[in-house]
SEDODREN-654645 format. One record per residue (C-alpha): x negated, y negated, z negated. Coordinates in steps of 0.02 Angstrom, whole numbers. Layout:
N
+--------+--------+--------+
|      X |      Y |      Z |
+--------+--------+--------+
|      X |      Y |      Z |
...
+--------+--------+--------+
This chain:
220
+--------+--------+--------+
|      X |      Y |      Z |
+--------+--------+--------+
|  -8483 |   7454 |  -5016 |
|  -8508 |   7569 |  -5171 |
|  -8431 |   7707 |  -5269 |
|  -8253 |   7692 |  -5242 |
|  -8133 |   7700 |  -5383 |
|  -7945 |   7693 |  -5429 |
|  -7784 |   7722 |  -5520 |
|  -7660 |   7829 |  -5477 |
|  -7478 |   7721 |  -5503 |
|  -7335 |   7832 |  -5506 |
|  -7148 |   7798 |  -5476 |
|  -7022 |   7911 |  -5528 |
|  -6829 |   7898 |  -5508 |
|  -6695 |   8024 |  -5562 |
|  -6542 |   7927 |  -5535 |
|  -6407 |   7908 |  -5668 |
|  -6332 |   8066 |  -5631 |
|  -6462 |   8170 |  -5599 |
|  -6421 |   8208 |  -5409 |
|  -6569 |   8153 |  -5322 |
|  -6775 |   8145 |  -5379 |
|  -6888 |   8008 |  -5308 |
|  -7071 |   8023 |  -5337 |
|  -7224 |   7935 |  -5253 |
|  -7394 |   7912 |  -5309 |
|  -7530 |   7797 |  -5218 |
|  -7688 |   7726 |  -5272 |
|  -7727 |   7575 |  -5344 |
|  -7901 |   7515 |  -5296 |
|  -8017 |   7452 |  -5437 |
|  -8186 |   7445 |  -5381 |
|  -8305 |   7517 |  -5222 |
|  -8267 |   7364 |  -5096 |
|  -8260 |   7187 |  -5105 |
|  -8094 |   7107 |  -5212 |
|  -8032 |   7029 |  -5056 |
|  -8019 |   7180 |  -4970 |
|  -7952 |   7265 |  -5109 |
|  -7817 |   7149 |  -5166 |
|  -7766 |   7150 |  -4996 |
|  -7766 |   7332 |  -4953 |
|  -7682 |   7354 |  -5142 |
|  -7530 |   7239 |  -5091 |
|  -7524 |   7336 |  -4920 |
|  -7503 |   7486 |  -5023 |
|  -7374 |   7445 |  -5134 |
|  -7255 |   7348 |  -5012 |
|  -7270 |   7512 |  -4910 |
|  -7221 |   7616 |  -5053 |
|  -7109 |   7491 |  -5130 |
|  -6981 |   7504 |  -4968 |
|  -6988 |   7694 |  -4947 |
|  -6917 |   7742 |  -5142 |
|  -6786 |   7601 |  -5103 |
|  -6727 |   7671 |  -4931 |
|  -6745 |   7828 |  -5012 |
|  -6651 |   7784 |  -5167 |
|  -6519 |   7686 |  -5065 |
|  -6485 |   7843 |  -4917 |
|  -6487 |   7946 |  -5067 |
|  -6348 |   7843 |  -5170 |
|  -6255 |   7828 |  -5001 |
|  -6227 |   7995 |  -4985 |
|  -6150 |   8054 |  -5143 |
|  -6035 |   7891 |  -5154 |
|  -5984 |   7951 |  -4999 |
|  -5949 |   8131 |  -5055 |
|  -6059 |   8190 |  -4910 |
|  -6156 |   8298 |  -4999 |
|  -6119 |   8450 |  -5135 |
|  -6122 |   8457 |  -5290 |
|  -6249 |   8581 |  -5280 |
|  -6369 |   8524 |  -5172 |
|  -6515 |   8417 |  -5225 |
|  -6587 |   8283 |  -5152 |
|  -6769 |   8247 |  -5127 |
|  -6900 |   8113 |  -5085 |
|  -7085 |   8124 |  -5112 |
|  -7224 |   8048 |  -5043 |
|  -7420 |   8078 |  -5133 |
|  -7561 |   7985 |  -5066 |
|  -7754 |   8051 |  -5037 |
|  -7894 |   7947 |  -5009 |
|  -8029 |   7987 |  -4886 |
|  -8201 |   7871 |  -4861 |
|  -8375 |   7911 |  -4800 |
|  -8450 |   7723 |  -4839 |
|  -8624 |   7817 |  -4781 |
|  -8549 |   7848 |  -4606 |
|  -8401 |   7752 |  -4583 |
|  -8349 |   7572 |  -4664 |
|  -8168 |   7638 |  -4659 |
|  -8042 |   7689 |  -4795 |
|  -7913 |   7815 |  -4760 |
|  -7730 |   7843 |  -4861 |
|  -7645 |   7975 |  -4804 |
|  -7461 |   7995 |  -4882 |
|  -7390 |   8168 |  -4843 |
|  -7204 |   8156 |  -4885 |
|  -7060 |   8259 |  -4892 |
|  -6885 |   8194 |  -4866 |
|  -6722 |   8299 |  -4904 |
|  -6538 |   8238 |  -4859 |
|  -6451 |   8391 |  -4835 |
|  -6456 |   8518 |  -4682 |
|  -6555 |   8665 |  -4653 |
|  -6722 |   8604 |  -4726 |
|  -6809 |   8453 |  -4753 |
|  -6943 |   8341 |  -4653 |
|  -7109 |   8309 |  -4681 |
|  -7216 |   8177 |  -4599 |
|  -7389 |   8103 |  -4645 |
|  -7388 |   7911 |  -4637 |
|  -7570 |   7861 |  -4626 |
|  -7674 |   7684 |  -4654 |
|  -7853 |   7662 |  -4596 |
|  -7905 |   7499 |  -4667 |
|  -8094 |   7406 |  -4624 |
|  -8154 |   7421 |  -4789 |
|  -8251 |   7250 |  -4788 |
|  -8093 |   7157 |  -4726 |
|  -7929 |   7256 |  -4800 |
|  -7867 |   7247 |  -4630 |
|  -7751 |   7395 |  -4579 |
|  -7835 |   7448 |  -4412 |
|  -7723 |   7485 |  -4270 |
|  -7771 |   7601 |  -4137 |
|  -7795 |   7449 |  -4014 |
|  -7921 |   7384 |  -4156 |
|  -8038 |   7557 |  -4131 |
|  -8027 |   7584 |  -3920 |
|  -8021 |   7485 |  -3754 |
|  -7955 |   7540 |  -3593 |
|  -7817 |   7673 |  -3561 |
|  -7845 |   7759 |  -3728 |
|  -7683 |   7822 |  -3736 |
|  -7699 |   7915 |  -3592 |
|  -7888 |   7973 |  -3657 |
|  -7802 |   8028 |  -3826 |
|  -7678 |   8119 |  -3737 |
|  -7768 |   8228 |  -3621 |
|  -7902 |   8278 |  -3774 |
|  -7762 |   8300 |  -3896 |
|  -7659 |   8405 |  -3813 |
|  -7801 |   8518 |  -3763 |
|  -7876 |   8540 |  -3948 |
|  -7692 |   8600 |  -3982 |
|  -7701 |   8739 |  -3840 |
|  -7878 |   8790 |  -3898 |
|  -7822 |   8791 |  -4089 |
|  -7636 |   8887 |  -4031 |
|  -7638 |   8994 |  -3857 |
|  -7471 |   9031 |  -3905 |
|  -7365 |   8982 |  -3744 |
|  -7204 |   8940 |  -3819 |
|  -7270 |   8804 |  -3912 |
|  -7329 |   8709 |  -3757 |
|  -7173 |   8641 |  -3714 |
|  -7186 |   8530 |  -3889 |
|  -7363 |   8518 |  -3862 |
|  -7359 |   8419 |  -3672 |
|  -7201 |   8293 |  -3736 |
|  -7302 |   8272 |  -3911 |
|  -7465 |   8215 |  -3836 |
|  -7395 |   8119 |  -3695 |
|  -7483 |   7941 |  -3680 |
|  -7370 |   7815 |  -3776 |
|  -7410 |   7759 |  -3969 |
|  -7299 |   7801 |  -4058 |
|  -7365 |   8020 |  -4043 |
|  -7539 |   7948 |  -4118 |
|  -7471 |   7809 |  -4264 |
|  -7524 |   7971 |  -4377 |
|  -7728 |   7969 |  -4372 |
|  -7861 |   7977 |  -4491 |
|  -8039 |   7888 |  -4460 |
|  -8159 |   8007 |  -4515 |
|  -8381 |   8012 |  -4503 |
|  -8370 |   8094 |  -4336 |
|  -8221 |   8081 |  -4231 |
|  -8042 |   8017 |  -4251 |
|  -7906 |   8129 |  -4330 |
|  -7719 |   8138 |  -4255 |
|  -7603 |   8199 |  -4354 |
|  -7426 |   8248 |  -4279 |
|  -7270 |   8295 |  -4379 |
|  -7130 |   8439 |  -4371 |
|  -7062 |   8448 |  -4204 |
|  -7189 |   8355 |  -4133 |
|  -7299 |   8473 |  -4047 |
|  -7243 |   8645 |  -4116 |
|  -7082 |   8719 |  -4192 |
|  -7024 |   8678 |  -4354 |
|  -7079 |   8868 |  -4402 |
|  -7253 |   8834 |  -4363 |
|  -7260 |   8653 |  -4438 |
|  -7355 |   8497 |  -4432 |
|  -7533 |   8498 |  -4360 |
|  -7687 |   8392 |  -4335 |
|  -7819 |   8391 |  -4186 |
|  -7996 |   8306 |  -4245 |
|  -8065 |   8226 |  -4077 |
|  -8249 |   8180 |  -4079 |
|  -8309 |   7993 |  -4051 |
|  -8423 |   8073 |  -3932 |
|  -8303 |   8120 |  -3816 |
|  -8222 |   7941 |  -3828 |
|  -8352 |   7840 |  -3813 |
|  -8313 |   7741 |  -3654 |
|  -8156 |   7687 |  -3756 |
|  -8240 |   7650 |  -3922 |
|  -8228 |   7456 |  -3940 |
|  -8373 |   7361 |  -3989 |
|  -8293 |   7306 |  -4168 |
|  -8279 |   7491 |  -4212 |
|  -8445 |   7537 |  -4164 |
|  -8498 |   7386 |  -4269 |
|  -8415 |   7494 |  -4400 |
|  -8528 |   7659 |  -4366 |
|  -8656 |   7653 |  -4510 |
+--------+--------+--------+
């Protein structure tokens, strides 16, 4: 693994009237891990992208044929992609795509769609790729914990205790980083929409019965 590099493809769509703007940028890998790997995690990529602006677009159209929305309300979809890679620590790369989707109502949604992919392989790990055992139930009792140290606020608990409860689909959101794994939760999840989205790091240390071998064989 080297120095990492990339381009930065961008898709933008306005519509033909105007009514609605689409725009997603994601990364387009030229260099830093084998081609393999990279072709792979490139096609990943852009199939994910590809069929989020064309729901999007298609939600979006389906509203104002259907005269559900005013004239005067706008309509938005955007999704930007980060990278983040420690190849000294970790052979893992990270995309994180924090998107915001508007379709009328009180306020938008934003949500952070995630892809942790072994860097030497291109393969998009899944959370039964990186622990053994009754992880979920591991992730759970951590996670929701880091949330009441971060907030003490009681009224948030109630979103807190049904957002960390121990099924997959409150920890698809998660970020591989050098020193412990990285859950990211979305509005509603575990707090009001007022306070937002938020993210608990949980050390490897603390998970280490449930680390599986193939991950550790990822630890550098």
């Amino acid at each position: 693994l080297g120095v990492l590099s990339f381009d930065t493809v961008t898709i933008h769509d306005a519509g033909d009237k105007d009514k609605y703007l689409i725009v997603a940028k994601y990364p387009f890998l030229n260099s830093g891990i084998p081609k393999p790997a990279r072709t792979k995690i490139n096609n990943t990529l852009k199939d994910f992208v590809t069929k989020n602006v064309s729901n999007a677009k298609n939600d979006f159209e389906e509203l104002l044929s259907d005269n559900v929305i005013s004239d005067s309300v706008d309509l938005d979809y955007a999704s930007i992609a980060s990278i983040k890679n420690d190849f000294n620590k970790l052979s893992v790369l990270n995309v994180i795509f924090e998107t915001y989707y508007y379709a009328g109502g009180a306020h938008g949604i934003s949500t952070a769609e995630t892809f942790s992919f072994d860097a030497f392989s291109g393969k998009k790990l899944a959370l039964s790729d990186i622990f053994v055992g009754d992880y979920l139930k591991k992730l759970s009792v951590l996670s929701l914990k880091a949330i009441k140290a971060k907030d003490p606020n009681l009224e948030t608990f109630i979103f807190a205790e049904d957002g960390t409860k121990a099924n997959a689909d409150n920890f698809h959101s998660f970020v591989l980083e050098s020193d412990g794994i990285r859950i990211i939760f979305g509005d509603y999840q575990v707090a009001p929409y007022s306070v937002g989205g938020s993210d608990v790091l949980l050390p490897y240390k603390d998970l280490t019965e449930n680390l599986s071998e193939k991950f550790k064989l990822m630890m550098r």
